[in-house]
N, CA, C, O and CB atoms as a CASP TS submission, in Angstrom:
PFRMAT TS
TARGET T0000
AUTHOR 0000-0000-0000
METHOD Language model
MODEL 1
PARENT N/A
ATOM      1  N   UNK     1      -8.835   4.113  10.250  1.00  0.00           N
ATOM      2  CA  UNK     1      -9.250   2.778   9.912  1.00  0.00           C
ATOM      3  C   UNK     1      -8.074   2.009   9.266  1.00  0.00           C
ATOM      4  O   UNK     1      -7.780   0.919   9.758  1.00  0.00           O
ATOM      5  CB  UNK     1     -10.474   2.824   8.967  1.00  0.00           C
ATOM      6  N   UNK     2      -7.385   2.472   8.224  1.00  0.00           N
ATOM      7  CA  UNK     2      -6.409   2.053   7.907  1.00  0.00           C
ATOM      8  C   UNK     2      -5.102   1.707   8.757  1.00  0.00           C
ATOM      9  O   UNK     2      -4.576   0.600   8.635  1.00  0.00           O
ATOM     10  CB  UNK     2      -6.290   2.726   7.146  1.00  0.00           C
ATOM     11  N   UNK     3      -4.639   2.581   9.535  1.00  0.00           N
ATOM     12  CA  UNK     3      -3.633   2.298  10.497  1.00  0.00           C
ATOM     13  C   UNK     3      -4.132   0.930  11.671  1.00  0.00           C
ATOM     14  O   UNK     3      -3.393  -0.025  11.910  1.00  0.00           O
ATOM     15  CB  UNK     3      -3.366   3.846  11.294  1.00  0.00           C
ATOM     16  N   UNK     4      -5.372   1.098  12.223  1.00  0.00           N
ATOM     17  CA  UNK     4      -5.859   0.027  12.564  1.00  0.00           C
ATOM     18  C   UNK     4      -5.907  -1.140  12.574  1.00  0.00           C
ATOM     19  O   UNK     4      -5.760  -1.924  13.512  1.00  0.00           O
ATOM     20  CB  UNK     4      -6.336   0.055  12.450  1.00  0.00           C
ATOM     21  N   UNK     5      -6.232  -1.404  10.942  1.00  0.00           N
ATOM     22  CA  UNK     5      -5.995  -2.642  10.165  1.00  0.00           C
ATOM     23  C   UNK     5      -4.508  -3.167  10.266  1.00  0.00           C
ATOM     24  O   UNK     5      -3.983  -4.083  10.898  1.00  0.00           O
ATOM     25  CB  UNK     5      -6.354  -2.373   8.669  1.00  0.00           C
ATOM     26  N   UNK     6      -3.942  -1.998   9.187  1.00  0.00           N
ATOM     27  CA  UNK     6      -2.188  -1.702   9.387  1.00  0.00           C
ATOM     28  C   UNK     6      -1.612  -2.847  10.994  1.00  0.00           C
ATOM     29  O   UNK     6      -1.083  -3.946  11.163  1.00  0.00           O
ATOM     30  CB  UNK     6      -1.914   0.661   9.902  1.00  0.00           C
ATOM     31  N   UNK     7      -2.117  -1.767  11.809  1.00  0.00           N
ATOM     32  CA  UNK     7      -1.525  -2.616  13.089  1.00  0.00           C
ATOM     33  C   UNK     7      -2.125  -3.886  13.644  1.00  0.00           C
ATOM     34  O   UNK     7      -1.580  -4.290  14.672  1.00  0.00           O
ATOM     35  CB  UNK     7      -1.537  -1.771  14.252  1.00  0.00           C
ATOM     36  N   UNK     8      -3.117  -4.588  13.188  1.00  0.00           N
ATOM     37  CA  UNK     8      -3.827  -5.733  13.697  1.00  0.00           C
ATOM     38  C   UNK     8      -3.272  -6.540  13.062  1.00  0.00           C
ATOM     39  O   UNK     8      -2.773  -7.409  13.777  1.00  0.00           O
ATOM     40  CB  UNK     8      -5.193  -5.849  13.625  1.00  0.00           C
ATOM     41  N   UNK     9      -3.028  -6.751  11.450  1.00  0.00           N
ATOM     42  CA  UNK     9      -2.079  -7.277  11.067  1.00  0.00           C
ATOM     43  C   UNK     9      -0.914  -7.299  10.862  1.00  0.00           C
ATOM     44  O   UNK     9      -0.506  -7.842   9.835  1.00  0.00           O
ATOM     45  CB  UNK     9      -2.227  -7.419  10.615  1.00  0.00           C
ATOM     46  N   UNK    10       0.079  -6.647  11.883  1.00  0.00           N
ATOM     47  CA  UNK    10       1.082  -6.822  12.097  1.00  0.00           C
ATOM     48  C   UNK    10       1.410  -7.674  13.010  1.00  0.00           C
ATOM     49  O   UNK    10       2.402  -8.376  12.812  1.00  0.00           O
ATOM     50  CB  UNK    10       1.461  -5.968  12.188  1.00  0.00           C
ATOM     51  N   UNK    11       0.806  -7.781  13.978  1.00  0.00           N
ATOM     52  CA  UNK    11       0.784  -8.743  15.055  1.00  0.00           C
ATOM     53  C   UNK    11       1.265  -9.758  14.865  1.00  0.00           C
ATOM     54  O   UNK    11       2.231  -9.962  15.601  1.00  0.00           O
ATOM     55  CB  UNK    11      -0.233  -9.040  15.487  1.00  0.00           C
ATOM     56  N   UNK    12       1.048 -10.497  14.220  1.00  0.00           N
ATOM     57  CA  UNK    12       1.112 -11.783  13.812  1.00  0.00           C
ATOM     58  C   UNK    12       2.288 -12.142  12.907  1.00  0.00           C
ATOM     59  O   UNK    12       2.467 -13.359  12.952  1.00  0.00           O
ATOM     60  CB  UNK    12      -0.081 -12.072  13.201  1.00  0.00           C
ATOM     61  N   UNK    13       2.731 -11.827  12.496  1.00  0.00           N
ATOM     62  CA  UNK    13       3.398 -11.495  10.628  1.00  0.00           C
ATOM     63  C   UNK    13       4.993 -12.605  11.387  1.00  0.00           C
ATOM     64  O   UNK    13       5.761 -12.336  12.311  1.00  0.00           O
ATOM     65  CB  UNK    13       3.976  -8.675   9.897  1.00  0.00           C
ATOM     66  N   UNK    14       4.923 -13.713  10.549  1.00  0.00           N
ATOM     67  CA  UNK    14       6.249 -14.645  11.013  1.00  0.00           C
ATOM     68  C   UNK    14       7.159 -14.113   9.546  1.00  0.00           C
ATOM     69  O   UNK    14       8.305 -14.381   9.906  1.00  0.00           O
ATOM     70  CB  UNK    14       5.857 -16.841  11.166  1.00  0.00           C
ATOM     71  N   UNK    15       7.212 -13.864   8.949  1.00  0.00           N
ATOM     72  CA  UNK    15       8.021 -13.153   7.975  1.00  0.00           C
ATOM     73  C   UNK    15       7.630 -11.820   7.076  1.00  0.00           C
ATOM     74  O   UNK    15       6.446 -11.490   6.998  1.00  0.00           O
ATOM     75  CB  UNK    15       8.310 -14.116   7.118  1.00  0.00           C
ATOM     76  N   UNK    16       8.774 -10.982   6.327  1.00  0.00           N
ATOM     77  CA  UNK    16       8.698  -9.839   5.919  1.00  0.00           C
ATOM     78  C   UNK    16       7.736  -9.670   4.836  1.00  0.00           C
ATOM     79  O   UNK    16       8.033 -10.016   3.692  1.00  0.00           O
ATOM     80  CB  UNK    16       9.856  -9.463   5.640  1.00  0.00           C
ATOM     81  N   UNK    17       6.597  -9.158   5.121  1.00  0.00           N
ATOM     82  CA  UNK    17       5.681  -9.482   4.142  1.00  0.00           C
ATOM     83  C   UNK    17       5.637  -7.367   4.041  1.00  0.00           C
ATOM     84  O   UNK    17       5.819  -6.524   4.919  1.00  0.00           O
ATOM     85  CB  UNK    17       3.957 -10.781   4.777  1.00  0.00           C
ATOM     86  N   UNK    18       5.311  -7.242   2.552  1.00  0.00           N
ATOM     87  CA  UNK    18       4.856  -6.196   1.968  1.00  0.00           C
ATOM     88  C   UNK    18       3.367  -5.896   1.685  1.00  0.00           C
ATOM     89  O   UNK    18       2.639  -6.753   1.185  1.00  0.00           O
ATOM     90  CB  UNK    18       5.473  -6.196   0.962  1.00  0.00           C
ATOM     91  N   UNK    19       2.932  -4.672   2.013  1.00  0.00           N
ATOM     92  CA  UNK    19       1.894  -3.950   1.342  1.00  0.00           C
ATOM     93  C   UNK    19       2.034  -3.057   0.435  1.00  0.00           C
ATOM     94  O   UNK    19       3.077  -2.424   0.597  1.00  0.00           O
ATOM     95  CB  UNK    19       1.260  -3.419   2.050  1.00  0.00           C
ATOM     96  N   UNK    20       1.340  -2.688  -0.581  1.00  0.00           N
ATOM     97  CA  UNK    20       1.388  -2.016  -1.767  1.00  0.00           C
ATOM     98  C   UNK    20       0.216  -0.986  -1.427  1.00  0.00           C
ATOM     99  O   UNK    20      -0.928  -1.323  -1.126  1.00  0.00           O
ATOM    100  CB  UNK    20       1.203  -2.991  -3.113  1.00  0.00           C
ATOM    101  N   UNK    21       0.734   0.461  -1.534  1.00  0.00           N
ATOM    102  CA  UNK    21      -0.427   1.487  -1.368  1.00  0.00           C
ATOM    103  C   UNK    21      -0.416   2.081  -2.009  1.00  0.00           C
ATOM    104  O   UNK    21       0.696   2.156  -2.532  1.00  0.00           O
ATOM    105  CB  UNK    21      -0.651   2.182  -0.518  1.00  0.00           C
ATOM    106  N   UNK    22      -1.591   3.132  -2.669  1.00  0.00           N
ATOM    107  CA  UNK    22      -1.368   4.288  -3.806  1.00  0.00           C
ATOM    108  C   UNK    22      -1.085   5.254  -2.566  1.00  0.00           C
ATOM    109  O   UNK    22      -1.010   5.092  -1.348  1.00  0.00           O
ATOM    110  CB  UNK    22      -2.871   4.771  -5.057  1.00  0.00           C
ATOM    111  N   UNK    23      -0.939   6.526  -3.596  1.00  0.00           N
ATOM    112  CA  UNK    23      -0.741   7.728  -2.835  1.00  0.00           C
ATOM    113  C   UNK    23      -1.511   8.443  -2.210  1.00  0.00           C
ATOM    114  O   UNK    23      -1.182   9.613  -2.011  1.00  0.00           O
ATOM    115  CB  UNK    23      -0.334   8.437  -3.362  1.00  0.00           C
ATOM    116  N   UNK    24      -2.688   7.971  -1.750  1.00  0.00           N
ATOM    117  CA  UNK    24      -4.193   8.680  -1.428  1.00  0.00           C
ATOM    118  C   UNK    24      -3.435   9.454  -0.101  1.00  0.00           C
ATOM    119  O   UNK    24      -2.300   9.231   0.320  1.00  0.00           O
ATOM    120  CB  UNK    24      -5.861   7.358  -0.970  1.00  0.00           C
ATOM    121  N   UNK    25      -4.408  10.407   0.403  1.00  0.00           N
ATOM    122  CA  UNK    25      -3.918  11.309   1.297  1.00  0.00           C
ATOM    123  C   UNK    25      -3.865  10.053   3.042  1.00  0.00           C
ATOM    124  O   UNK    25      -3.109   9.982   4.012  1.00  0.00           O
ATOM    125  CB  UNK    25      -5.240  12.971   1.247  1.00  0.00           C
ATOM    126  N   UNK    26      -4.514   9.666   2.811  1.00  0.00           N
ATOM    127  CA  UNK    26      -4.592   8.977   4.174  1.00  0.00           C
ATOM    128  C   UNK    26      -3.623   8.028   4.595  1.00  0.00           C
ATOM    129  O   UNK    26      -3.367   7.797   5.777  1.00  0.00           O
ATOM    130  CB  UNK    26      -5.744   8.310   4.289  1.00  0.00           C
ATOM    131  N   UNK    27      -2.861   7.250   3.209  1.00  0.00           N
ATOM    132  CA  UNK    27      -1.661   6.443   3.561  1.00  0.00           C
ATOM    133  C   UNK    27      -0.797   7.368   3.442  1.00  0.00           C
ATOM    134  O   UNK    27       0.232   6.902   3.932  1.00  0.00           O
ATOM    135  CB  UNK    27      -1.312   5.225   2.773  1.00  0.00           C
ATOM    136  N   UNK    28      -0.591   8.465   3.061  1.00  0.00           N
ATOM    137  CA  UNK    28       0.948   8.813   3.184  1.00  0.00           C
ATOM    138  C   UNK    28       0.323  10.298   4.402  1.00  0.00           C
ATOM    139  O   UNK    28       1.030  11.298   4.280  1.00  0.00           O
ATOM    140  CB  UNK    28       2.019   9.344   1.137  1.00  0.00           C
ATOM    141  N   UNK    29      -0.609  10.417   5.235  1.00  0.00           N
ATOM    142  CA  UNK    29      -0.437  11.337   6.131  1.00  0.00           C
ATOM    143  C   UNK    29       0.540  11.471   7.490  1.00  0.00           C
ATOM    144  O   UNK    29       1.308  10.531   7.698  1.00  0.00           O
ATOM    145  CB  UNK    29      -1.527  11.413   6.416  1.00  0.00           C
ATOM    146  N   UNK    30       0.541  12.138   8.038  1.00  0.00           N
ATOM    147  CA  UNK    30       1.955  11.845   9.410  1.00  0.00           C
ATOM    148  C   UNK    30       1.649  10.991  10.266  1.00  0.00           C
ATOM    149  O   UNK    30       2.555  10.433  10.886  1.00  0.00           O
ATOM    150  CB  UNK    30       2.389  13.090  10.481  1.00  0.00           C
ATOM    151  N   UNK    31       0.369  10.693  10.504  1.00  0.00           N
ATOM    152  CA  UNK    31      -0.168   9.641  11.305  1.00  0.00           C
ATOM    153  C   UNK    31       0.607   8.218  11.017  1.00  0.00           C
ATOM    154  O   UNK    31       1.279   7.447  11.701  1.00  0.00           O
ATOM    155  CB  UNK    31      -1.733   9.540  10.997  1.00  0.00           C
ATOM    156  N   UNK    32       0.099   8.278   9.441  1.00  0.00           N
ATOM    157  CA  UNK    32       1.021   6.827   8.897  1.00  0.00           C
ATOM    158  C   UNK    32       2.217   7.125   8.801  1.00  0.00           C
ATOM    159  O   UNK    32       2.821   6.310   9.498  1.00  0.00           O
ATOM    160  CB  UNK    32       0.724   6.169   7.469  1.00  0.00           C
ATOM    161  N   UNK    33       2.877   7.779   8.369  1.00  0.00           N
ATOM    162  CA  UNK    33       4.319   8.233   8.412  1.00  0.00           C
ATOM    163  C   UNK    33       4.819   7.345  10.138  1.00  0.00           C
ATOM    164  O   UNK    33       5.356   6.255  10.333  1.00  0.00           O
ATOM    165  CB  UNK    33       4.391  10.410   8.381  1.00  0.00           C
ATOM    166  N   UNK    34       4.431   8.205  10.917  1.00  0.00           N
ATOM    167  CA  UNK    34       4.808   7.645  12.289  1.00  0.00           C
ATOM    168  C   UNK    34       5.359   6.640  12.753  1.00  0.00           C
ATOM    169  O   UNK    34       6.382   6.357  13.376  1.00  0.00           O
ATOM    170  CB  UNK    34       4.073   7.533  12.857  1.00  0.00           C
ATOM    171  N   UNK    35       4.091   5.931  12.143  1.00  0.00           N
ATOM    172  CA  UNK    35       4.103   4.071  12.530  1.00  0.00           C
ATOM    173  C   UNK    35       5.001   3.587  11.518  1.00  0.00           C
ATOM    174  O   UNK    35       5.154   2.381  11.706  1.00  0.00           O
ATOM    175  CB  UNK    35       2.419   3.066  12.326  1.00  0.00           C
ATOM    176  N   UNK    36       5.617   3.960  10.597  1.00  0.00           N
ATOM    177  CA  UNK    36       6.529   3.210   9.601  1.00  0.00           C
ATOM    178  C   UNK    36       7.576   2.356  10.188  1.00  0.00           C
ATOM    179  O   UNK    36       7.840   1.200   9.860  1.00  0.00           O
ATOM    180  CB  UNK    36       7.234   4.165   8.713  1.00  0.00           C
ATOM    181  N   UNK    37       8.398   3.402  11.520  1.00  0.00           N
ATOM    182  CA  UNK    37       9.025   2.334  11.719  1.00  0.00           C
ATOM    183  C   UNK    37       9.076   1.041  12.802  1.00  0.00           C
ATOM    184  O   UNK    37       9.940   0.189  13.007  1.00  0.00           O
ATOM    185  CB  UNK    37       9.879   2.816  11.687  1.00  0.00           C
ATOM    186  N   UNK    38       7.463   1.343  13.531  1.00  0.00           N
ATOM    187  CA  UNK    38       7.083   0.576  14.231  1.00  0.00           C
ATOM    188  C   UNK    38       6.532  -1.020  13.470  1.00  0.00           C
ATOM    189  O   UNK    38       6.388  -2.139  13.962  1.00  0.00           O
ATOM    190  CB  UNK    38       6.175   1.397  14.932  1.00  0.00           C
ATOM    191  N   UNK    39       6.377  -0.618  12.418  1.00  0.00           N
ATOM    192  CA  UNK    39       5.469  -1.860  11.536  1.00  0.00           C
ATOM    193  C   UNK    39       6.815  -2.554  10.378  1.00  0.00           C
ATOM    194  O   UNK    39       6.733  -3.489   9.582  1.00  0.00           O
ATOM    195  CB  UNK    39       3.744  -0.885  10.320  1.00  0.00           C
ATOM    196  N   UNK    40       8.022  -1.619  10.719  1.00  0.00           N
ATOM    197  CA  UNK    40       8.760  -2.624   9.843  1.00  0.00           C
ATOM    198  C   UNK    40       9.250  -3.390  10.876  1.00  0.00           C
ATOM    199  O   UNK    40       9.603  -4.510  10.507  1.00  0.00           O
ATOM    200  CB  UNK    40       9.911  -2.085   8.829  1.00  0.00           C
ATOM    201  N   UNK    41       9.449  -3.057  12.554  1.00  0.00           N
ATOM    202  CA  UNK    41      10.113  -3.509  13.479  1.00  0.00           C
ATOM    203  C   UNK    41       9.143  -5.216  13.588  1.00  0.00           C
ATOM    204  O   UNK    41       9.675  -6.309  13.783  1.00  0.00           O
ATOM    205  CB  UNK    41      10.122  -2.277  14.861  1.00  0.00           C
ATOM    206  N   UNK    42       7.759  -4.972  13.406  1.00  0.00           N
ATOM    207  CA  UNK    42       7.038  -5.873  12.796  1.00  0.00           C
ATOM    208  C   UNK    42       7.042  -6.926  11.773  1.00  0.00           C
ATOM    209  O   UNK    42       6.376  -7.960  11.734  1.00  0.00           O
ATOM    210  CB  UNK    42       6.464  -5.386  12.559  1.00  0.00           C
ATOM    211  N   UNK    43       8.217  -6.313  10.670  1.00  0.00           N
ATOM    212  CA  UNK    43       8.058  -7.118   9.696  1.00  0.00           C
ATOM    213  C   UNK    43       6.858  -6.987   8.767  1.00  0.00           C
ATOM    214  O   UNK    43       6.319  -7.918   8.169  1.00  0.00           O
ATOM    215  CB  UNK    43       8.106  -8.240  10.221  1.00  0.00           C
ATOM    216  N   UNK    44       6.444  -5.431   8.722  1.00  0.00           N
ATOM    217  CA  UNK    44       5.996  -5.239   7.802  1.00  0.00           C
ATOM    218  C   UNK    44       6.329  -3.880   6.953  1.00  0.00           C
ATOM    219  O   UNK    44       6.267  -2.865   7.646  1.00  0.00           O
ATOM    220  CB  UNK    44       4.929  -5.464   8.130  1.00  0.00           C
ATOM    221  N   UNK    45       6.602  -3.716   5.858  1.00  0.00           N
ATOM    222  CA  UNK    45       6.908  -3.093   5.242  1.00  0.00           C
ATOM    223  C   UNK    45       6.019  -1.937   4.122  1.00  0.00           C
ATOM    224  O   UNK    45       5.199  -2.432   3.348  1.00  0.00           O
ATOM    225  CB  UNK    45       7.554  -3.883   4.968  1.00  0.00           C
ATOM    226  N   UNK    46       6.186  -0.845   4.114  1.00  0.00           N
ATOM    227  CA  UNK    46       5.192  -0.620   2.861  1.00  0.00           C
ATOM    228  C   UNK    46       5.489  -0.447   1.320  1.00  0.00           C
ATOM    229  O   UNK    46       6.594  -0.944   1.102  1.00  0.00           O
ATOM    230  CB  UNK    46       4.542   0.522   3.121  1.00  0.00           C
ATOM    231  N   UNK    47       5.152  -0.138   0.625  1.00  0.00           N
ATOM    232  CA  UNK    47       5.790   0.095  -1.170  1.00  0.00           C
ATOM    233  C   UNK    47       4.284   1.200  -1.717  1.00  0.00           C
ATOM    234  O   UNK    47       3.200   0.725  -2.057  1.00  0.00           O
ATOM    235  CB  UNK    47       5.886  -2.150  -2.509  1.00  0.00           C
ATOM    236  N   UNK    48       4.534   2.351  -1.683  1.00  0.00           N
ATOM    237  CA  UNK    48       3.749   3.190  -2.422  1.00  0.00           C
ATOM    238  C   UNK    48       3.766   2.809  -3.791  1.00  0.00           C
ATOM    239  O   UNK    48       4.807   2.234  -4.107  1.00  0.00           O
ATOM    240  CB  UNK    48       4.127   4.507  -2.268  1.00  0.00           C
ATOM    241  N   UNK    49       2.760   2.983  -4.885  1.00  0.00           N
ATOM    242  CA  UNK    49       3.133   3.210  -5.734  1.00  0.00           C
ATOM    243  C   UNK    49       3.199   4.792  -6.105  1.00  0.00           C
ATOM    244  O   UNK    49       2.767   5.668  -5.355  1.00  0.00           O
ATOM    245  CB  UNK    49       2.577   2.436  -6.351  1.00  0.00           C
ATOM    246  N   UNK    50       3.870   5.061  -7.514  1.00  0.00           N
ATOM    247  CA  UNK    50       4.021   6.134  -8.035  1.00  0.00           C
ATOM    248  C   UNK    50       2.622   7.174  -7.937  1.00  0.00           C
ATOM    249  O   UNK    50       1.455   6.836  -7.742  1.00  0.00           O
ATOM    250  CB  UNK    50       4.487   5.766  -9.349  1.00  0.00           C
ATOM    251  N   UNK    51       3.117   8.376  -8.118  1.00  0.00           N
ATOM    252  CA  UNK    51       1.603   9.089  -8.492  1.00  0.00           C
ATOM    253  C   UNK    51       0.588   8.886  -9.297  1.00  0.00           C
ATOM    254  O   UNK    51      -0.619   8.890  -9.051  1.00  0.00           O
ATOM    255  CB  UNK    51       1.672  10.093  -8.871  1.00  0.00           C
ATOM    256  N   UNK    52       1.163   8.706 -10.287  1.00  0.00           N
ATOM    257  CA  UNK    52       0.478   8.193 -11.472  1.00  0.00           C
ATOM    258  C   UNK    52       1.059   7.052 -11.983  1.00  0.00           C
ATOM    259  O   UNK    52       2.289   7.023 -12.035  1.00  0.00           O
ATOM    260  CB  UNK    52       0.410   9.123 -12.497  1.00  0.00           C
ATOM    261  N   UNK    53       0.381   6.047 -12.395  1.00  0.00           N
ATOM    262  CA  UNK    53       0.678   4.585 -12.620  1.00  0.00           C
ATOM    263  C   UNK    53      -0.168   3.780 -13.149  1.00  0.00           C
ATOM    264  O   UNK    53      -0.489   2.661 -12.749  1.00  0.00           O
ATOM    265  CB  UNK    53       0.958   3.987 -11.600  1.00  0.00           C
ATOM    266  N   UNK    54      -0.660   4.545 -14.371  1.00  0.00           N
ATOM    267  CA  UNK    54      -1.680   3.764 -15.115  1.00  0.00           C
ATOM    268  C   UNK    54      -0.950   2.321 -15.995  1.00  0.00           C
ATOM    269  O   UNK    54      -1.756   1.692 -16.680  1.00  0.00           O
ATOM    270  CB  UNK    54      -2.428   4.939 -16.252  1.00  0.00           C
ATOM    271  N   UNK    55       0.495   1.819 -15.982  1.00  0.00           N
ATOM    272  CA  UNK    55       0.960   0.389 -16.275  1.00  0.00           C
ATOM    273  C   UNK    55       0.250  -0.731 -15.392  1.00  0.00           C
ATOM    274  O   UNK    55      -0.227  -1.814 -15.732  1.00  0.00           O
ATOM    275  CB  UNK    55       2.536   0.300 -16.024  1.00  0.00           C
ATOM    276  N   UNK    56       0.344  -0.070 -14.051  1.00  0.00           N
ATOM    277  CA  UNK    56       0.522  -0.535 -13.023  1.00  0.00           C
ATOM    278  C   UNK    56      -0.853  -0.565 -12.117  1.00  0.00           C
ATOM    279  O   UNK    56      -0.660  -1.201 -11.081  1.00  0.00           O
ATOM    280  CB  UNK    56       1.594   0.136 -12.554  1.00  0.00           C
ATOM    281  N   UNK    57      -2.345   0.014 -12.247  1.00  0.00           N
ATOM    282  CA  UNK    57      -3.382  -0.087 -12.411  1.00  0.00           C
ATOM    283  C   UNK    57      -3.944  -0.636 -13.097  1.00  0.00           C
ATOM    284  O   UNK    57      -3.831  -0.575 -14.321  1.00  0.00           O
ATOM    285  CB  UNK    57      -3.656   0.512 -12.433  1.00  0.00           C
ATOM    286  N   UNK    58      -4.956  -1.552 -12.261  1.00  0.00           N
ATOM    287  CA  UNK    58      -5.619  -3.045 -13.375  1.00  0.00           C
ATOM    288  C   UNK    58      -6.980  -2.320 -13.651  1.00  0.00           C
ATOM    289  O   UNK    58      -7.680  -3.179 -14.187  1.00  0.00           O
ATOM    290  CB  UNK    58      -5.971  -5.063 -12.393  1.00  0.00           C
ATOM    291  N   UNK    59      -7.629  -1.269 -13.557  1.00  0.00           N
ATOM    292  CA  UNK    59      -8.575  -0.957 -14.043  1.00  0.00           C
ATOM    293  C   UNK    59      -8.101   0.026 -15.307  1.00  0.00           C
ATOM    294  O   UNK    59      -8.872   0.207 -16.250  1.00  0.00           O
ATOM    295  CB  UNK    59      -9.417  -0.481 -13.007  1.00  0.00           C
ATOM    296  N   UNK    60      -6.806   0.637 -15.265  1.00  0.00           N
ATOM    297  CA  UNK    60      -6.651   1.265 -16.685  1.00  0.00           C
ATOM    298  C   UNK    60      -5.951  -0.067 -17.621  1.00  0.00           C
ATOM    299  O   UNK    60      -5.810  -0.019 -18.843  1.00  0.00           O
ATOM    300  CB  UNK    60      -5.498   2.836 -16.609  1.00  0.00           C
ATOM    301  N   UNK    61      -5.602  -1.108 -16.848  1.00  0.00           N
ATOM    302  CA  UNK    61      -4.951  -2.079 -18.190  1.00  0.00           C
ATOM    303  C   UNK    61      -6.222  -2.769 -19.042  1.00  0.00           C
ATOM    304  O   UNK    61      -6.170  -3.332 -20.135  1.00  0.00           O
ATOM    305  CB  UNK    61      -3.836  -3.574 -17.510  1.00  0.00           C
ATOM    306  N   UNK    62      -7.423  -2.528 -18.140  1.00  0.00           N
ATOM    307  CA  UNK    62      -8.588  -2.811 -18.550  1.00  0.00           C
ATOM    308  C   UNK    62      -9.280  -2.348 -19.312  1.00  0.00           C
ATOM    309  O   UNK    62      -9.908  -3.083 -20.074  1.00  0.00           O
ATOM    310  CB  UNK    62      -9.112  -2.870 -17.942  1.00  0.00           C
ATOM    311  N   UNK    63      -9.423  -0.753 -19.376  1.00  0.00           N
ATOM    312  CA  UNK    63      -9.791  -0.088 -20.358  1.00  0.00           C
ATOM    313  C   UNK    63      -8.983  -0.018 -21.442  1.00  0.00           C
ATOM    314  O   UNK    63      -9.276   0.055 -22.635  1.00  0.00           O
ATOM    315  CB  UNK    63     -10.057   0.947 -20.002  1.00  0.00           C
ATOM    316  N   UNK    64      -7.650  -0.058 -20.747  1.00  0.00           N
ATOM    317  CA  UNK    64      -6.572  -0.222 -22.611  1.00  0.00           C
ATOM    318  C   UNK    64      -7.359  -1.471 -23.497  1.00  0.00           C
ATOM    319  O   UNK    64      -8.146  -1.352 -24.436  1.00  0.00           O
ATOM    320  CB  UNK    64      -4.262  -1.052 -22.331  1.00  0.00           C
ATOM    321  N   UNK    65      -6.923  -2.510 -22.942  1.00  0.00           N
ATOM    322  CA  UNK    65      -7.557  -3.791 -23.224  1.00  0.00           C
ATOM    323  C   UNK    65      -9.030  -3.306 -23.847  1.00  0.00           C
ATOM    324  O   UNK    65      -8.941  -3.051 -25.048  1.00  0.00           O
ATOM    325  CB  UNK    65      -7.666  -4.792 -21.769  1.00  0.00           C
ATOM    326  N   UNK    66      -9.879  -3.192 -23.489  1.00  0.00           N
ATOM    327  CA  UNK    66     -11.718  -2.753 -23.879  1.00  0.00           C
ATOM    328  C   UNK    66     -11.514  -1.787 -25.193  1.00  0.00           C
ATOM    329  O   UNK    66     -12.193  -1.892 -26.214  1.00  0.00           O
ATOM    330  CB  UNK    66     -12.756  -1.572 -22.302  1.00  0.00           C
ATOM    331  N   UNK    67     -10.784  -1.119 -25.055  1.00  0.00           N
ATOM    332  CA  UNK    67     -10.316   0.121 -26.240  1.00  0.00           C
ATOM    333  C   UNK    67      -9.625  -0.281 -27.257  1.00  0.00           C
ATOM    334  O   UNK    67      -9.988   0.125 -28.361  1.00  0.00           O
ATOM    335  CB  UNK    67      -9.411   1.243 -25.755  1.00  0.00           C
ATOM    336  N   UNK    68      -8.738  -0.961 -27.189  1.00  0.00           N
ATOM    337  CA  UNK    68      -8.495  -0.897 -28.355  1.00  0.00           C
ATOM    338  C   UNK    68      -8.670  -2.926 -28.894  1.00  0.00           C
ATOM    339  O   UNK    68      -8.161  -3.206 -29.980  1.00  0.00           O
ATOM    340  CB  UNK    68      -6.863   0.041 -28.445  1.00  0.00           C
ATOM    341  N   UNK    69      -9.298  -4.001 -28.161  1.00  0.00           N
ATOM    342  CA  UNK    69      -9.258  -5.341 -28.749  1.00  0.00           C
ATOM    343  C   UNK    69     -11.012  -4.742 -29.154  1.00  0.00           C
ATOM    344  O   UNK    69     -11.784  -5.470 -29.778  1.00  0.00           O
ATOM    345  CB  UNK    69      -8.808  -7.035 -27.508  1.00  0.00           C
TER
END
């Protein structure tokens, strides 16, 4: 489903636009691996984030926030 998407919106893409993915098993499997360099040839690019990245997660900046205001 994801690669799907991935490639439907590539189609189109008039400049280098980025997606941001966590590390879940399904974006970084070989399937997606594959297409990497078909979708930058696209003009699209990806950006994993880190493994862990609770700065960088808006549901833990949320609970920081709830916890301690």
């Amino acid at each position: 489903m994801v690669i799907d998407f991935l490639d439907k919106f590539s189609e189109n893409l008039s400049k280098t636009t980025i997606v941001i993915l966590d590390q879940a098993p399904i974006h970084t499997s070989d399937i997606c691996m594959a297409k990497l360099d078909e979708w930058e040839r696209k003009k699209l690019k990806l950006f994993w984030l880190p493994t862990y990245s609770p700065k960088l997660n808006l549901i833990y900046i949320l609970w920081k926030f709830i916890k301690y205001e």
